[in-house]
C-alpha positions in Angstrom: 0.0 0.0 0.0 1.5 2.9 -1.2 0.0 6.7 0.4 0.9 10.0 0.2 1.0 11.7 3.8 0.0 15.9 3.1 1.1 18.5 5.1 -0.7 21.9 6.0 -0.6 25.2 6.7 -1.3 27.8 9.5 -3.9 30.1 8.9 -3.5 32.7 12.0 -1.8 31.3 14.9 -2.9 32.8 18.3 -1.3 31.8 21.7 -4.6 32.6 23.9 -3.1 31.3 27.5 -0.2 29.3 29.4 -1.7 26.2 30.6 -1.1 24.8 34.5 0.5 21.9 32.7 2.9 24.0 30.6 1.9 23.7 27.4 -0.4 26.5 25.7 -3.9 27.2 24.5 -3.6 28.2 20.8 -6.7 29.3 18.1 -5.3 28.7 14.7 -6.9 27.4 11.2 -5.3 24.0 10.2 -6.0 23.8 6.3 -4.3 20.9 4.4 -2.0 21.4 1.0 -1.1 18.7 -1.5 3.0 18.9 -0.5 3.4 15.3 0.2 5.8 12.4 1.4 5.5 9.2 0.2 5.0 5.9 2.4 4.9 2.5 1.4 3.4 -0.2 4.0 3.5 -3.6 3.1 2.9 -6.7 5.0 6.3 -9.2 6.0 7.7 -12.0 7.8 9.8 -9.2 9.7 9.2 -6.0 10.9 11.5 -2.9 9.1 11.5 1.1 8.3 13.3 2.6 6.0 13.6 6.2 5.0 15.2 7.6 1.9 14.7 11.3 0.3 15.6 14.1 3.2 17.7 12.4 5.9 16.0 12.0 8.9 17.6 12.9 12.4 17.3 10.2 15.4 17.5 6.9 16.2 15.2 4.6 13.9 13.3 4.1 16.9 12.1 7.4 18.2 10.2 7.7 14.5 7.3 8.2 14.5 5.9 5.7 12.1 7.6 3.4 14.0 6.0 4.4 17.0 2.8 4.3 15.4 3.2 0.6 14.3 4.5 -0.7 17.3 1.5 1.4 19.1 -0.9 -0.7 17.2 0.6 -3.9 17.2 0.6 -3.9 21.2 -3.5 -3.4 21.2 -4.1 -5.3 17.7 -3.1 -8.7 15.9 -1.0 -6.8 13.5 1.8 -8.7 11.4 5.6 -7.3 10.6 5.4 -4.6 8.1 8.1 -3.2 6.1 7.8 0.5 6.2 9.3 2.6 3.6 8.9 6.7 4.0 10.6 8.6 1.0 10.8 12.2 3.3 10.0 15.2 0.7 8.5 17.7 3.1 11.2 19.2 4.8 11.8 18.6 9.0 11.0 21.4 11.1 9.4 23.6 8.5 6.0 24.3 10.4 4.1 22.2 7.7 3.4 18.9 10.4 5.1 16.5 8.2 6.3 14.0 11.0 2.8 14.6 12.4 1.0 13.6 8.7 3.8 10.6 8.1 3.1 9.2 11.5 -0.8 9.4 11.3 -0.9 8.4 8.2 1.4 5.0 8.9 -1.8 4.6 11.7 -4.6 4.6 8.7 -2.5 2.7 6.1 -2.3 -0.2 9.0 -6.1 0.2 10.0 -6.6 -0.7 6.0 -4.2 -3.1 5.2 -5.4 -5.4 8.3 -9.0 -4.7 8.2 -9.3 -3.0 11.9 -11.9 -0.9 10.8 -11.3 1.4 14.3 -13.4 4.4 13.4 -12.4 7.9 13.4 -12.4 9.2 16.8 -10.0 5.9 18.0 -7.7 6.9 15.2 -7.9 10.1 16.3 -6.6 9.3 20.0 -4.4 7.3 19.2 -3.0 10.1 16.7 -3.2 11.9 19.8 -0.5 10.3 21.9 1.9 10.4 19.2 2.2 15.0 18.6 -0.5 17.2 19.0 -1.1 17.7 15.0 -1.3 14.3 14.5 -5.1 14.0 15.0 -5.7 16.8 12.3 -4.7 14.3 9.5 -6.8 11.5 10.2 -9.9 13.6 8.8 -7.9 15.9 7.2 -10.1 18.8 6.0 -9.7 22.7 7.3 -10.4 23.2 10.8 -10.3 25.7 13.8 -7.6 24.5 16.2 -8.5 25.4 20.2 -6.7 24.0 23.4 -3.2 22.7 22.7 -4.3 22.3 18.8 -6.5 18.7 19.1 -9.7 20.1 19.5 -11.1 20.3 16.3 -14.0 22.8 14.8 -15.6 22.8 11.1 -13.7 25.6 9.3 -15.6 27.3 6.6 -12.2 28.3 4.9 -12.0 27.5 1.2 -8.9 28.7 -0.7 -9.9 26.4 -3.9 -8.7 28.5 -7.0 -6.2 30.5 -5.0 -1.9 29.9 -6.3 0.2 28.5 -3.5 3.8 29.0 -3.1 5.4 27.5 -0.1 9.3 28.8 0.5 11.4 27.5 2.9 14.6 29.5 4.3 16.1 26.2 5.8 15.9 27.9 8.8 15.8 25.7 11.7 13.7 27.3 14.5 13.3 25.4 18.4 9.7 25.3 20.0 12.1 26.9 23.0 12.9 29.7 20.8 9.5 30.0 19.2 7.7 30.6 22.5 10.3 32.6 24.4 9.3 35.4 22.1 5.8 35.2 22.7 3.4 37.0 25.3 0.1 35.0 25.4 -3.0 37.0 25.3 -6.6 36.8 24.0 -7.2 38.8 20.7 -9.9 41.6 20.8 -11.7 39.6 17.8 -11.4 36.0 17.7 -9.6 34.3 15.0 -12.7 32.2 13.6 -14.7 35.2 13.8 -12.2 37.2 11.4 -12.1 33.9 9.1 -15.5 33.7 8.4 -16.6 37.1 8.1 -13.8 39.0 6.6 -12.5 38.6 2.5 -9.3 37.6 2.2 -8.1 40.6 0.9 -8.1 41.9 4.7 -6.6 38.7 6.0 -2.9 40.8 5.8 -4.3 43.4 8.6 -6.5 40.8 10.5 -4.9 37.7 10.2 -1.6 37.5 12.2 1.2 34.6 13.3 1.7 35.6 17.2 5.1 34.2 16.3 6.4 36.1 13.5 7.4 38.9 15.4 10.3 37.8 17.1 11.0 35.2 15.3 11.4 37.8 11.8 13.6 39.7 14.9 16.0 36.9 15.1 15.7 35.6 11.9 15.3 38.7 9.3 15.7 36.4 5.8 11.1 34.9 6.9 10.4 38.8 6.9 11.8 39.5 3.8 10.2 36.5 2.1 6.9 37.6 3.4 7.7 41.2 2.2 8.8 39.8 -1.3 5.7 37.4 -1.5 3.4 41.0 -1.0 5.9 42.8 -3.9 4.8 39.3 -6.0 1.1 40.5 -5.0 0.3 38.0 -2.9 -3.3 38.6 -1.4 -1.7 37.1 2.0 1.3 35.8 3.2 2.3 34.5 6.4 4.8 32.0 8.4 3.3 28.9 9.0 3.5 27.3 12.5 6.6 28.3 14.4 8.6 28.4 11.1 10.4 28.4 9.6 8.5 27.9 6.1 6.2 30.9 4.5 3.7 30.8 2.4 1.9 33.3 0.1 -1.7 32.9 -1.5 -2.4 34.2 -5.0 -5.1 35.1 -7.5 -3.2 33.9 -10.5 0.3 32.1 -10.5 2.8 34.5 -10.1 6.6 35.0 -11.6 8.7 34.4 -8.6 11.8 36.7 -10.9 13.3 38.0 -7.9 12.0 35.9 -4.5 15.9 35.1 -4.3 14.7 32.0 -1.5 14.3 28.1 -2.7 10.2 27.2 -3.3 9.6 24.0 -1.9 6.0 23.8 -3.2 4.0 25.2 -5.9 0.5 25.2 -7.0 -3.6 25.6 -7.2 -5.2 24.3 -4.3 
């Protein structure tokens, strides 16, 4: 079984609150793009991953598609698999790639032996693997509350818009990300703005609560966005904690000029 794990993008990223349990309550619009991995699961006498493609940091072990078999196979009568991830998407971008390969190893293995565990078990199970894992078992545009598994219908609908998806290859810690960051609750709330508001006035409404220190430290992500605007993007924004960013278009743009390597390009 061969399937291609997606990855998405952050539309508006708002750190509402720091939680009693250290981690922090976010608002953000998950909304998936076709920039994929490719992952091969086949049944075997033995169990084995490999990875090819972008070289992945870590022990073999702490892999999350590993982890996601092995997960399985301790509550299920799963057989040895060979797993084969060909890694495209590159690591610690903002895009959730780990989060889609990993989720996406857990629905490959619910098809290939017949489990038929509904959605919401896949979904917990995503769960205890990274907190955007859940959002690719469905996989469709969503509001993102608490720590970004609770999960609202998004009315958000960028079919017909140009993506272009540049990454800096800058690599940027969740330490770093939220050491810039002063959690508070907007004066209009993010799913408010999304579904009332054109996207023409996303670029005033429509803001990253990390991009402003993390452009401070890292200047090259502000002058891609600023480029992306020049290209006349109709919004442009860092995804997650970065490092990629992304611009939306009306029509596909010439990119004469954007000086930064585009990992991804296309209509959604």
């Amino acid at each position: 079984m061969v399937v291609f794990p997606n990855t998405k993008i952050n539309i508006g990223l708002n750190i509402l609150s720091k939680r009693e349990d250290g981690y922090h309550n976010l608002s953000s619009c998950f909304y998936p793009i076709p920039f994929c991995d490719i992952l091969e699961v086949v049944k075997a006498d033995e169990f084995n991953f490999k990875s090819t493609g972008i070289a992945i940091p870590g022990h073999e072990s702490n892999n999350l598609c590993v982890k996601a078999f092995h997960m399985l196979q301790s509550d299920h009568d799963l057989g040895n698999v060979n797993i084969h991830l060909h890694k495209v998407v590159p690591i610690g971008a903002g895009l959730g790639g780990g989060s889609a390969d990993a989720t996406y190893t857990l629905t490959a293995l619910n098809k290939l032996f017949g489990l038929k565990l509904p959605t919401s078990q896949l979904q917990e199970y995503a769960s205890r693997l990274g907190s955007d894992c859940p959002f690719f078992v469905e996989n469709v545009p969503v509001m993102a509350t608490g720590t970004g598994t609770t999960f609202d219908h998004s009315t958000v609908n960028l079919k017909g818009k140009y993506l272009v998806l540049v990454y800096p290859d800058i690599h940027i810690s969740t330490q770093e990300a939220y050491s810039g960051v002063t959690p508070k609750e907007p004066k209009t709330q993010l799913k408010s703005i999304l579904e009332t508001i054109e996207i023409t006035a996303w670029p005033k409404w429509v803001k990253n609560d990390f991009e402003d220190s993390i452009t401070s430290n890292h200047p090259d992500i502000a002058k891609i966005k600023e480029r992306l605007y020049q290209l006349e993007a109709c919004y442009a924004s860092m995804t997650g904690s970065g490092s990629a960013v992304f611009g939306l278009f009306n029509a596909e743009p010439s990119l004469k000029g954007l000086n930064y390597p585009v990992c991804w390009q296309g209509w959604l």
